[in-house]
C-alpha positions in Angstrom: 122.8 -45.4 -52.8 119.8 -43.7 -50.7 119.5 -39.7 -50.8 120.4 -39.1 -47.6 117.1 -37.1 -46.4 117.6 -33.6 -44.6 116.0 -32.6 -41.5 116.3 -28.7 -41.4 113.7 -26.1 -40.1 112.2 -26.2 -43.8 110.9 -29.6 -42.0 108.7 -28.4 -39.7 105.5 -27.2 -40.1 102.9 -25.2 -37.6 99.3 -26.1 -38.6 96.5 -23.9 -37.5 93.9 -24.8 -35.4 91.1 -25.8 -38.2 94.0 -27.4 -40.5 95.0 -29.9 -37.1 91.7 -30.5 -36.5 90.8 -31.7 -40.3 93.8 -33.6 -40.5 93.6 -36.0 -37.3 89.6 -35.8 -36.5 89.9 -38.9 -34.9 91.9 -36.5 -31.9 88.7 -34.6 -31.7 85.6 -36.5 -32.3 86.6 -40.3 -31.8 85.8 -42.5 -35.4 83.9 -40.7 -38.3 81.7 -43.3 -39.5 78.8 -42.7 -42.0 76.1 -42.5 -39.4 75.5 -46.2 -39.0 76.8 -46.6 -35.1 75.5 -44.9 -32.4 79.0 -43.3 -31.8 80.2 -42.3 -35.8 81.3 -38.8 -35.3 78.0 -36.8 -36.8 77.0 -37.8 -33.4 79.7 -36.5 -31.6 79.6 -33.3 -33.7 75.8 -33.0 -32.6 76.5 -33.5 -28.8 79.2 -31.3 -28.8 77.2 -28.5 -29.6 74.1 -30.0 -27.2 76.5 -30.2 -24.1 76.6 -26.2 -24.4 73.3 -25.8 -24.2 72.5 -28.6 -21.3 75.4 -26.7 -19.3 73.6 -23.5 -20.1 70.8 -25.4 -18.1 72.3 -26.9 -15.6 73.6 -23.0 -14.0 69.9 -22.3 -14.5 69.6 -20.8 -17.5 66.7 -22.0 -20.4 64.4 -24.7 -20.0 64.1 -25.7 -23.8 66.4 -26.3 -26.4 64.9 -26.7 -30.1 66.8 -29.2 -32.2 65.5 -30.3 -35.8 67.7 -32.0 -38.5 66.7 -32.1 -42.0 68.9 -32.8 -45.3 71.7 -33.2 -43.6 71.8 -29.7 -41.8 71.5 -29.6 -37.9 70.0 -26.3 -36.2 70.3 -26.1 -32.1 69.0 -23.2 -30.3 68.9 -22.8 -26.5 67.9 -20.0 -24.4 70.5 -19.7 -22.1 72.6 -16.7 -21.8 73.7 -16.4 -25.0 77.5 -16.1 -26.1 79.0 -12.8 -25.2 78.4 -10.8 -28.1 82.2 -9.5 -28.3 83.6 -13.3 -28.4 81.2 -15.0 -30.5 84.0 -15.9 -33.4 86.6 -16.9 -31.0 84.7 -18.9 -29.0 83.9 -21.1 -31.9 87.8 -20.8 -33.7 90.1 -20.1 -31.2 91.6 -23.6 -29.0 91.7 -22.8 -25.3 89.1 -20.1 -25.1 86.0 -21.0 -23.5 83.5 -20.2 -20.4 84.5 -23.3 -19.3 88.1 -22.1 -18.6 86.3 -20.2 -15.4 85.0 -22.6 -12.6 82.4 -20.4 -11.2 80.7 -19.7 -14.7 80.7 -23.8 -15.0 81.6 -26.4 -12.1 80.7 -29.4 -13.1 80.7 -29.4 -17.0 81.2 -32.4 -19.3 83.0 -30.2 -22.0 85.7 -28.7 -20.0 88.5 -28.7 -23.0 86.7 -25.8 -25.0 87.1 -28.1 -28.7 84.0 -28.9 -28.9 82.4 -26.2 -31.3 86.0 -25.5 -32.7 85.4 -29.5 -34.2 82.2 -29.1 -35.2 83.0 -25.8 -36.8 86.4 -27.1 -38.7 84.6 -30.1 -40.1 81.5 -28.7 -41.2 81.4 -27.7 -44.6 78.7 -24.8 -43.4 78.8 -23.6 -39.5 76.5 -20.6 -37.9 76.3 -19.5 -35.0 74.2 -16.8 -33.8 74.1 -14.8 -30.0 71.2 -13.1 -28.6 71.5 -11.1 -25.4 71.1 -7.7 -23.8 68.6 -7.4 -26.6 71.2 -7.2 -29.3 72.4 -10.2 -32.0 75.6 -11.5 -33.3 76.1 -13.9 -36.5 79.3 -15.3 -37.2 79.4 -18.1 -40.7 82.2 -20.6 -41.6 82.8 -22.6 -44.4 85.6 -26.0 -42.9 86.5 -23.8 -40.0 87.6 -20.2 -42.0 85.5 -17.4 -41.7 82.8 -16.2 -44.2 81.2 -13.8 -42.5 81.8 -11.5 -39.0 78.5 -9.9 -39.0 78.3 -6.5 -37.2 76.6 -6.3 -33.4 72.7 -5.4 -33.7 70.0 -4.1 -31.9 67.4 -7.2 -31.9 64.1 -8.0 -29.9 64.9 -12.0 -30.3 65.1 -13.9 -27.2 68.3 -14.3 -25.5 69.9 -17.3 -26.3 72.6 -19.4 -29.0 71.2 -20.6 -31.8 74.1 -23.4 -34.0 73.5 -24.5 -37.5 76.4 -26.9 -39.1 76.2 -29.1 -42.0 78.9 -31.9 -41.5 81.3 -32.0 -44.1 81.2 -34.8 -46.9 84.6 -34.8 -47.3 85.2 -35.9 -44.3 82.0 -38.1 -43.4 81.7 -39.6 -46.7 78.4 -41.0 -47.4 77.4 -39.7 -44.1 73.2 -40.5 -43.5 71.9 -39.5 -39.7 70.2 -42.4 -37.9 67.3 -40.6 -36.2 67.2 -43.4 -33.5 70.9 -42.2 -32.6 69.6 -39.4 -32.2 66.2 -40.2 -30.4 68.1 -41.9 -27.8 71.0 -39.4 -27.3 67.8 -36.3 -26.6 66.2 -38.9 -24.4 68.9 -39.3 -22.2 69.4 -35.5 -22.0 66.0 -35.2 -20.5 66.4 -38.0 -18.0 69.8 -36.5 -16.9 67.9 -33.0 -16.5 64.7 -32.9 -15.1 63.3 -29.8 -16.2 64.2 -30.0 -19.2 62.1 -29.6 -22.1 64.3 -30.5 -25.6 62.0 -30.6 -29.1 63.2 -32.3 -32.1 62.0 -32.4 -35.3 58.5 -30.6 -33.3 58.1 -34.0 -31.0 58.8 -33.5 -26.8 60.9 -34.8 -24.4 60.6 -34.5 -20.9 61.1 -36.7 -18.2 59.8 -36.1 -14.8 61.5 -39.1 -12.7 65.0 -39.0 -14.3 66.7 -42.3 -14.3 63.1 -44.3 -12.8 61.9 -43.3 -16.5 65.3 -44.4 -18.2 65.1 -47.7 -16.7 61.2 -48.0 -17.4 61.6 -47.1 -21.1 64.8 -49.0 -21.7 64.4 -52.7 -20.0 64.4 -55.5 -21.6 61.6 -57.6 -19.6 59.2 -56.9 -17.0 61.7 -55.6 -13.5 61.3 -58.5 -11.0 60.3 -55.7 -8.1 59.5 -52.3 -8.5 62.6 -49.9 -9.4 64.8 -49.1 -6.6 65.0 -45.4 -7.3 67.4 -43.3 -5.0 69.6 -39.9 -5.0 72.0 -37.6 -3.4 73.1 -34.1 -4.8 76.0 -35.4 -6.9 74.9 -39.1 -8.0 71.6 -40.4 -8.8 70.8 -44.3 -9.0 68.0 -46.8 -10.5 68.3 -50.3 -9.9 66.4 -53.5 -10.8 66.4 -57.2 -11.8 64.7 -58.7 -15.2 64.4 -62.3 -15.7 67.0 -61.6 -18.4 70.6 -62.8 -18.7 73.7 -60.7 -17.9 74.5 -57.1 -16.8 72.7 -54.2 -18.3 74.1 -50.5 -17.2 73.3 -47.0 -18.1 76.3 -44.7 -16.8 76.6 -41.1 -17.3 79.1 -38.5 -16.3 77.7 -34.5 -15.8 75.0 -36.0 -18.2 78.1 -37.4 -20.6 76.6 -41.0 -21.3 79.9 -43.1 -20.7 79.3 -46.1 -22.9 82.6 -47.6 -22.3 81.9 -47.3 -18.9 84.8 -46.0 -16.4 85.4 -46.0 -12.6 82.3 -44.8 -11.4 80.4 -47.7 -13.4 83.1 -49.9 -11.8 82.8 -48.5 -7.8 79.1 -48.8 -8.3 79.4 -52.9 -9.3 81.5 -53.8 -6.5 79.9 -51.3 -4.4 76.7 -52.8 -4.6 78.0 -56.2 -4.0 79.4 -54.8 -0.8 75.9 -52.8 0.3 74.1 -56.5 -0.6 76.0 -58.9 1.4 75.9 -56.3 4.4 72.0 -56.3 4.1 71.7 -59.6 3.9 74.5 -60.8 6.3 75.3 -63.3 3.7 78.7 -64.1 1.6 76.7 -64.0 -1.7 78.8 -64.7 -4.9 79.2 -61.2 -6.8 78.0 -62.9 -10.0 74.8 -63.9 -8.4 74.4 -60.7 -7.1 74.3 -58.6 -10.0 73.0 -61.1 -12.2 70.2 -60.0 -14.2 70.5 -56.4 -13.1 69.8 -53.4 -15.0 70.8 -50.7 -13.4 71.2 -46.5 -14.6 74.2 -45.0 -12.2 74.7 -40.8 -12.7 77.8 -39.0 -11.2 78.4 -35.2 -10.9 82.3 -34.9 -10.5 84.9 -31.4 -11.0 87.4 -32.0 -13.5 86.6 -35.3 -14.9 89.4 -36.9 -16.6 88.1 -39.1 -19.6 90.0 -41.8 -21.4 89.4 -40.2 -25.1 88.3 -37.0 -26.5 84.5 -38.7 -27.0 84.3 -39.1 -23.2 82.8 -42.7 -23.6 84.7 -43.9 -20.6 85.7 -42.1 -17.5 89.3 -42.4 -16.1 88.9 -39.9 -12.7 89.6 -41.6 -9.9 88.7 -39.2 -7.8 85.2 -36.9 -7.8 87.4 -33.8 -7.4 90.6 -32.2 -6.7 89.5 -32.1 -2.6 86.9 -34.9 -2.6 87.1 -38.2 -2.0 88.0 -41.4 -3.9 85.4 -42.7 -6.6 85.2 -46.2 -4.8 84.4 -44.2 -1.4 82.2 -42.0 -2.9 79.9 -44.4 -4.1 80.3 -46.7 -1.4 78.8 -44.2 1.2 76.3 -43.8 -0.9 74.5 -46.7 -1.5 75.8 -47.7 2.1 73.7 -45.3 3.4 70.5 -44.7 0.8 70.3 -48.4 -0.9 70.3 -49.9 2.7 67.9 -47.9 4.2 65.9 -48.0 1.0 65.3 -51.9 2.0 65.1 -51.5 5.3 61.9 -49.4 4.3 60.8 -51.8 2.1 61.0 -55.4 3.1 58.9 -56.9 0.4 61.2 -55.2 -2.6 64.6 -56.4 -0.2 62.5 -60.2 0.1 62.0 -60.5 -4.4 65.6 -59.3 -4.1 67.1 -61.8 -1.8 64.8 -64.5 -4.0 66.4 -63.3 -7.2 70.0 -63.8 -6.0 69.5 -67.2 -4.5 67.8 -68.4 -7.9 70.8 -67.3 -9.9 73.1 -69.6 -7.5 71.4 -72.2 -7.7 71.4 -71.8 -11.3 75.2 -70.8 -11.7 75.3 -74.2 -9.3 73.6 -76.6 -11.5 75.4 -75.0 -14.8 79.2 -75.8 -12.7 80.0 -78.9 -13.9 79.0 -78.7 -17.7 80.5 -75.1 -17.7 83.7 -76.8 -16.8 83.4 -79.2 -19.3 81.8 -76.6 -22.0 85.2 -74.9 -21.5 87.8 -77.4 -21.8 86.1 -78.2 -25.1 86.0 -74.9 -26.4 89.8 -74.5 -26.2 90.5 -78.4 -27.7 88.2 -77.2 -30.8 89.3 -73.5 -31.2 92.7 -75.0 -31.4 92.2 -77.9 -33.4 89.6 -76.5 -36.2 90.3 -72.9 -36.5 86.6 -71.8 -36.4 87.9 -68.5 -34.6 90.6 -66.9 -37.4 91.6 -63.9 -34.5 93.1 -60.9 -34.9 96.7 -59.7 -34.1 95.5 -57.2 -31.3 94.6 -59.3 -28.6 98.0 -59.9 -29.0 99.8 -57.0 -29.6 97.5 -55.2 -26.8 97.2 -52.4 -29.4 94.6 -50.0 -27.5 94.6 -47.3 -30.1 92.7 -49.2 -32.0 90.4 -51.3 -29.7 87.4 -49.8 -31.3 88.1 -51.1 -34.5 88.3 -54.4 -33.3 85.7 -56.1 -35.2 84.4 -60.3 -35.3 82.6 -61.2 -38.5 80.2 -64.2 -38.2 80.0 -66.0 -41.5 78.2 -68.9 -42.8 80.0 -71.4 -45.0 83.9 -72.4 -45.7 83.5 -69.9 -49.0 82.6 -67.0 -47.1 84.8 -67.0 -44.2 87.5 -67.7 -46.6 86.9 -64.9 -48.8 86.7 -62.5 -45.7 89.6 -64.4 -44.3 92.1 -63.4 -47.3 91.2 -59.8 -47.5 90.6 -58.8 -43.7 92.9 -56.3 -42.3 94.8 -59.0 -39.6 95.3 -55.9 -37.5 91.9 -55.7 -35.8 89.6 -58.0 -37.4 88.6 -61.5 -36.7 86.5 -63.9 -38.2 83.9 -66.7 -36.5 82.7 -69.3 -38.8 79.6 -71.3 -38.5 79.7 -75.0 -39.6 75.5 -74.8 -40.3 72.4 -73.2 -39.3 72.3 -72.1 -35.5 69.4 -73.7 -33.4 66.5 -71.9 -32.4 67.6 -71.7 -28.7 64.4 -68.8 -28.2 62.8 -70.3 -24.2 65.8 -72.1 -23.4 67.8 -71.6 -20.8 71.6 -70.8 -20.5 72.7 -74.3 -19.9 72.1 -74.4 -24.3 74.7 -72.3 -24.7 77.5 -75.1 -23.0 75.6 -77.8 -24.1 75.7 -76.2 -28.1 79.2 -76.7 -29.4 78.4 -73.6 -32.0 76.9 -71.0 -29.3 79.4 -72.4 -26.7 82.7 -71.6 -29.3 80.8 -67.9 -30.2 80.5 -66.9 -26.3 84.2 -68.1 -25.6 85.3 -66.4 -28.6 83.8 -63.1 -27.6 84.6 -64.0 -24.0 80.9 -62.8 -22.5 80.2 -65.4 -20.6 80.6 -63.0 -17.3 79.2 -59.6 -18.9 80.1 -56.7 -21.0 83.4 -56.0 -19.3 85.8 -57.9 -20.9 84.4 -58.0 -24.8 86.7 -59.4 -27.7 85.7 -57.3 -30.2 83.7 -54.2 -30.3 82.0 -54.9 -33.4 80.1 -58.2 -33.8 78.6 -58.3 -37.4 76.8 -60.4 -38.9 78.1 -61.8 -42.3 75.5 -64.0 -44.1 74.2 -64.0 -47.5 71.0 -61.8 -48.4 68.9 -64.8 -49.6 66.3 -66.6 -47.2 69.0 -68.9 -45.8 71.2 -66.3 -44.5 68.3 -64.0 -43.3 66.5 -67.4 -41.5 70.9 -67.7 -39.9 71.2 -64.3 -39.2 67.4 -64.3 -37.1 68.9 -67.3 -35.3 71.9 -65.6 -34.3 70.4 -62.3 -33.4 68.1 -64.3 -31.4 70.8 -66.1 -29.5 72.5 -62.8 -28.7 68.9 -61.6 -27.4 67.9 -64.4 -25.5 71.1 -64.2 -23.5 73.4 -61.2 -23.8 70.6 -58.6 -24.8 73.3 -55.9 -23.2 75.8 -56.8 -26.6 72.5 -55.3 -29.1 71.9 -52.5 -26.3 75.5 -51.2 -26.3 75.3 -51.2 -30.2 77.9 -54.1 -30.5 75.8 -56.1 -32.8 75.6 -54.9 -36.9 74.6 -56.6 -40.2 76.8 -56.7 -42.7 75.9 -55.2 -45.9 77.0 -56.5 -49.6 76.2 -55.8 -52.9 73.5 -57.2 -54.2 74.2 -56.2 -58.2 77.6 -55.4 -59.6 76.9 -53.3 -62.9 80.1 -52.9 -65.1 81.4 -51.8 -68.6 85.1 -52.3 -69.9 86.2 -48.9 -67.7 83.8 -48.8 -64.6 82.4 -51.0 -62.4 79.4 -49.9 -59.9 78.6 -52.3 -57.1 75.0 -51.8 -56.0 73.3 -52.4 -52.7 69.8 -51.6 -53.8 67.4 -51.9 -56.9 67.7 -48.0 -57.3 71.5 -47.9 -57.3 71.4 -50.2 -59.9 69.1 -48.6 -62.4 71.0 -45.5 -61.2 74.3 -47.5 -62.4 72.6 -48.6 -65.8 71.5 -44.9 -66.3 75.3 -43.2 -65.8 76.8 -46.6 -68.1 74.0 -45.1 -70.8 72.3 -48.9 -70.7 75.3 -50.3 -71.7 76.2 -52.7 -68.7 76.9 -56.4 -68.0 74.8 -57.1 -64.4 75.2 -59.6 -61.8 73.2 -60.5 -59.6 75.3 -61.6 -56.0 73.2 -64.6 -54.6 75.5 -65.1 -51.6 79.0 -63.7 -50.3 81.0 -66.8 -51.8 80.1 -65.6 -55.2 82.0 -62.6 -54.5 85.5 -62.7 -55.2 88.1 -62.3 -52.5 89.8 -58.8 -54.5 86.2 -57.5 -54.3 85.6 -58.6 -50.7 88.4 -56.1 -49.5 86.0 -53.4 -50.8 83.3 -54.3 -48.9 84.9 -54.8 -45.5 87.7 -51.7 -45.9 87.2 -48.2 -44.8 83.6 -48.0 -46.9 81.7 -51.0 -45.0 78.1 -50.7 -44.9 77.4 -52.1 -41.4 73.3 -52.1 -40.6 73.2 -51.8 -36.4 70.7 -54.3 -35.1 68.5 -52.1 -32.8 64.9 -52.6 -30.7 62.3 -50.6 -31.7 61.0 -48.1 -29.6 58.5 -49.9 -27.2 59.4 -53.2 -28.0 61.0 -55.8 -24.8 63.3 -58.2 -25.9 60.7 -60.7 -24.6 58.1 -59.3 -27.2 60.2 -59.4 -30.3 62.1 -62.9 -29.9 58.0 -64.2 -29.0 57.3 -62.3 -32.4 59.5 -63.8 -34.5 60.8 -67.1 -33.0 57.7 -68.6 -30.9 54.6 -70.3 -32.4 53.2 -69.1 -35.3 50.9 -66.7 -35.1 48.4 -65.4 -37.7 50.2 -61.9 -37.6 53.4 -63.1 -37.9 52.3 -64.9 -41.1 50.8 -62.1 -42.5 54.2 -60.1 -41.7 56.3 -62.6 -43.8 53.6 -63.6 -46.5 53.8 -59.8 -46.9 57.8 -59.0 -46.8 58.5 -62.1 -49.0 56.4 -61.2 -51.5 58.4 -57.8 -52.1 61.1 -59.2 -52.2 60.2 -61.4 -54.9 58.9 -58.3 -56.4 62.3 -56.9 -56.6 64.1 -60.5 -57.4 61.6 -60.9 -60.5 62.0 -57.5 -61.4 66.2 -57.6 -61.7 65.9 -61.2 -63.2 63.3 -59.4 -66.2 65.9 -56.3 -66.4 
C-alpha cells in the first residue's frame, strides 16, 4: 500500500524574492533561449534595464545613454537623474519598490511593475549598479541576486546619472551568445520612438530625426508605392504606406514597448483604417484589399497598460486609461481626423492609394475561383497523406505554451520520420516536402494555389490572410547541410520572401542546426556542429575517437534526434541584412546569373570543400 503523504505546515515553503525569480524565469522575462531569437530572455534582461533609462528621458531627463556589450558583459549608463542615493539596493532587490509606484514621477511608463532590474539582478551571475547625483556616488554589487557589496555614499564630481553592468547567468542561459542584430534593431527602435535621443553602442550612433517616417524608410521591404503617409497627435504617432509586396507588415509599440505580438491598439488601428478609407473614398472596399500590401509603424502612449505577459509583446488594455476613452475610439478619431485630412491635402498620394486598392481586387478577384479550389484540395490531401504531422495544441487550446509551438519543414520520408518519433507532440508539428520546391522568385500569388507543395505549407500555417492567425510561432527549416538541402532550404526561404516577407520580419522563420560530426569513445560521445568543436572533441578524447561525418538528417538516428530538437536546439534565425530589400536579395540569389553572384558561390563552395576535404583527411 501507498505512504499516505502528509500535508502539514512543514509543507510549505516562502521563497524570497531572488530564489522565485530563479526558479520560474519564464514569470519574469518570457523564454530564456541562448540568444538565437530576437525575444530569448538576454534580450529581455537588456531592455529591462534600457526602459529605465528611456523613461528617465521621456520626463526630460538625459539625452544619451551609452550601451556597449563585450564578452558577455552588458554596461548601460544614462544621465538621467540618477537613483536616489539612499534606495539604490532596494530598488534593484526589493519587489514592489520602484519610482514607478508614483504617477507623477512617471505617467506613461512601459515598466510599471518595478521587476525589471530585480530580474536582471537575480539572474545575473554579476550585477552593478552605480548612482550619481547631487554630486555624490553609490555602488551597490550582486552576485544571482544576493548582495556582495553595499558601498558607502561618496562625494563624486561624475555626472549625474545610473550606470548598470550585469553579466547574464550561464546557469540559467546556457550556451547563451548575444546576436548583435537583436540588439541593433531593439536600439534602433528606441531612437525612432524618442526623438531626441542620442543612444551609442559599442561607439556607433543612433538618432532619428523623423521617428516612425525613418522606421518605415529603413525597414521596408520594396520601394513604398507613394511617399510615406506620416502623421501625429500627442499620445499616438502613425506611418503608413503600400509596397508592391504581399501581405501585412506592422511595426506597433506601446510607451516605446515594441509589441510584437501585437495587441488592441495594433487591432483598432486595422479596422480603423479600413473605416477612415471607405469614408474617403465613399466606396465599400473589401478590408483585405484595403490593407493589402501595407506596411504600416502605429505608436500609442496609454496610463496603466495592461499587457498579456510579463515581456509586454502584446497589449491587452482596452482602454488608453482609467478616464479615457476606448482603444477602438481612440484610434478611430484619430486617423478620422489626421489620415483624412492628410489626403484631402494631398490628392495625388490619396489617387496611387485608391489605384493600389483597386489592383489588389482585381487581383483577390481573378485568384476566387482557384483559391476555392486550391482549398478544397488542401484539406482532401492533408487528410489523406499526412504531409502535416500537427501538434496536440491547436487542439487542446493550450496558450501557455503558444510560443513554443513550433513547424519543422523537412525534406525526405527519413527525416520527417526521425523528427516525427522524437518531437515533443505537445507543441511541435512537422511539414514534409515530397521533393525540391520550385523557384516561384517573379511569380505571382496565384503559384502558391496553383503549387500543391506551397498551397499545403500556407494552409498549414494558415497565412493566407496575414500574420494574425499563425499556426506555429516557429517555422524552421529542417534540411540536410549538403548542397541539396542548402539549394531546398533557398527555395523555401525564397517562397516565404516572395510572399509573406512579414513571417522573416517577425522572426518566425529559423534554420535548423544539426551536427555535422559526432566524435565518440566507449564512455563519451561529443556531437559537433563545427570543424573546431570537433578537433576540440578529439583534443578532450586525447585523439582517441571514432568520427562521423552526418551527411544528412536521415543518417541520424531517431534516439539522437531528440537531442537535437529538445531544450538544447540550435535554431539559426533567417534575417535581412541591414540595407538589403527583400526585392534586392531574392534578385541576388534567385534571378539570372550574374557574374557577382557566381563569384559569391564559386567562392563559398570552395570553403566548404576546404573544410569537407579537410575532415575526410582527419
Amino acid at each position: 500500500m501507498a505512504e499516505e503523504v502528509q500535508y502539514t505546515e512543514d509543507n510549505i515553503r516562502s521563497l524570497d524574492w531572488k530564489e522565485h525569480i530563479r526558479m520560474r524565469p519564464g514569470m519574469y522575462i518570457g523564454k530564456l533561449g541562448d540568444g538565437t531569437a530576437y525575444d530569448d530572455g538576454i534580450y529581455v534582461l537588456v531592455k529591462e534595464v534600457l526602459d529605465n533609462c528611456i523613461d528617465e528621458f521621456v520626463m526630460g531627463n538625459g539625452r544619451t545613454i551609452e550601451v556597449s556589450i563585450k564578452d558577455k558583459t552588458v554596461k548601460i549608463r544614462d544621465y538621467g537623474r540618477g537613483v536616489p542615493l539612499g534606495k539604490v539596493v532596494d530598488v534593484v532587490s526589493k519587489i514592489n519598490t520602484g519610482g514607478k509606484y508614483d504617477s507623477k514621477a512617471f505617467k506613461k511608463s512601459v515598466g510599471l511593475n518595478g521587476v525589471g532590474t530585480k530580474a536582471v539582478n537575480a539572474l545575473s551571475s554579476y550585477f552593478k549598479i552605480e548612482s550619481n547625483r547631487d554630486d555624490k556616488t553609490k555602488v551597490a554589487e550582486f552576485s544571482k541576486g544576493e548582495l556582495t557589496l553595499d558601498g558607502p555614499i561618496e562625494e563624486s564630481t561624475r555626472r549625474k546619472g545610473t550606470k548598470v553592468v550585469f553579466t547574464p547567468d550561464e546557469d540559467i542561459f546556457v550556451g547563451y551568445k548575444f546576436r548583435m542584430q537583436h540588439i541593433e534593431r531593439m536600439l534602433w527602435n528606441y531612437v525612432y520612438l524618442n526623438r531626441g535621443l542620442t543612444i551609442l553602442f559599442n561607439g556607433e550612433k543612433y538618432f532619428s530625426e523623423k521617428g516612425l517616417y525613418d522606421l518605415l524608410e529603413k525597414n521596408m521591404s520594396d520601394e513604398p508605392l507613394y511617399p510615406i503617409i506620416h502623421i501625429q497627435d500627442e499620445d499616438i504617432e502613425v506611418a503608413i504606406t503600400h509596397t508592391s509586396s504581399y501581405g501585412e507588415e506592422y511595426y506597433s509599440f506601446v510607451n516605446g514597448q515594441h509589441t510584437t505580438q501585437g495587441g488592441t491598439h495594433q487591432q483598432a488601428f486595422r479596422e480603423a483604417y479600413v473605416k477612415t478609407i471607405r469614408e474617403f473614398y465613399q466606396k465599400d472596399y473589401d478590408a483585405v484589399d484595403i490593407r493589402s500590401s501595407i506596411v504600416a509603424a502605429v505608436a500609442v502612449k496609454v496610463m496603466e497598460p495592461v499587457f498579456e505577459s510579463q515581456t509586454k509583446t502584446k497589449l491587452g488594455s482596452n482602454d488608453v486609461g482609467p478616464d479615457g476613452p476606448t482603444m477602438r475610439t481612440f484610434v478611430n478619431d484619430f486617423l478620422k481626423k489626421y489620415l483624412d485630412n492628410f489626403l484631402h491635402r494631398n490628392p495625388e498620394t490619396a489617387e496611387l492609394l485608391q489605384k493600389k486598392i483597386l489592383q489588389s481586387e482585381r487581383e483577390r478577384k481573378d485568384l476566387a475561383g482557384i483559391k476555392k479550389l486550391a482549398k478544397k484540395r488542401a484539406k482532401e490531401v492533408s487528410l489523406h497523406n499526412k504531409k502535416l504531422r500537427d501538434c496536440r495544441l491547436h487542439f487542446n487550446k493550450d496558450k501557455d505554451r503558444a510560443d513554443e509551438s513550433t513547424l519543422f519543414i523537412t525534406e525526405g520520408d527519413s527525416a520527417s520520420g526521425s523528427i516525427t518519433k522524437v518531437r515533443d507532440v505537445n507543441v511541435q508539428a512537422v511539414f514534409s516536402l515530397k521533393g525540391k520546391p520550385l523557384n516561384c522568385y517573379g511569380l505571382t500569388k496565384k503559384i502558391v494555389y496553383e503549387n500543391e507543395e506551397f498551397n499545403l505549407l500556407q494552409a498549414a500555417l494558415n497565412i493566407e490572410d496575414g500574420l494574425e492567425n499563425l499556426r506555429y510561432n516557429k517555422v524552421v527549416l529542417a534540411t540536410d547541410a549538403d548542397v541539396d538541402g542548402m539549394h531546398i532550404r533557398l527555395l523555401l526561404i525564397t517562397f516565404f520572401l516572395q510572399f509573406f516577407p512579414d513571417l522573416v520580419k517577425n522572426g518566425h522563420l529559423s534554420v535548423l542546426s544539426t551536427p555535422l560530426f559526432r566524435v565518440r569513445d566507449k564512455k563519451t560521445t561529443y556531437y559537433c556542429y563545427s570543424e573546431d568543436e570537433k578537433l576540440k572533441a578529439i583534443e578532450k578524447l586525447k585523439g582517441r575517437a571514432e568520427i562521423t561525418r552526418f551527411k544528412g538528417l536521415g543518417e541520424i538516428s531517431p534516439d539522437e534526434f531528440k537531442n537535437f530538437i529538445g531544450e538544447e536546439m540550435r535554431l539559426e534565425p533567417v534575417v535581412i541584412g541591414k540595407g538589403k530589400s527583400v526585392n534586392e536579395l531574392l534578385e541576388f540569389y534567385m534571378g539570372k546569373n550574374t557574374p557577382q553572384r557566381q563569384e559569391f558561390i564559386i567562392e563559398n563552395l570552395k570553403i566548404e570543400q576546404d573544410l569537407i576535404d579537410d575532415a575526410v583527411a582527419k
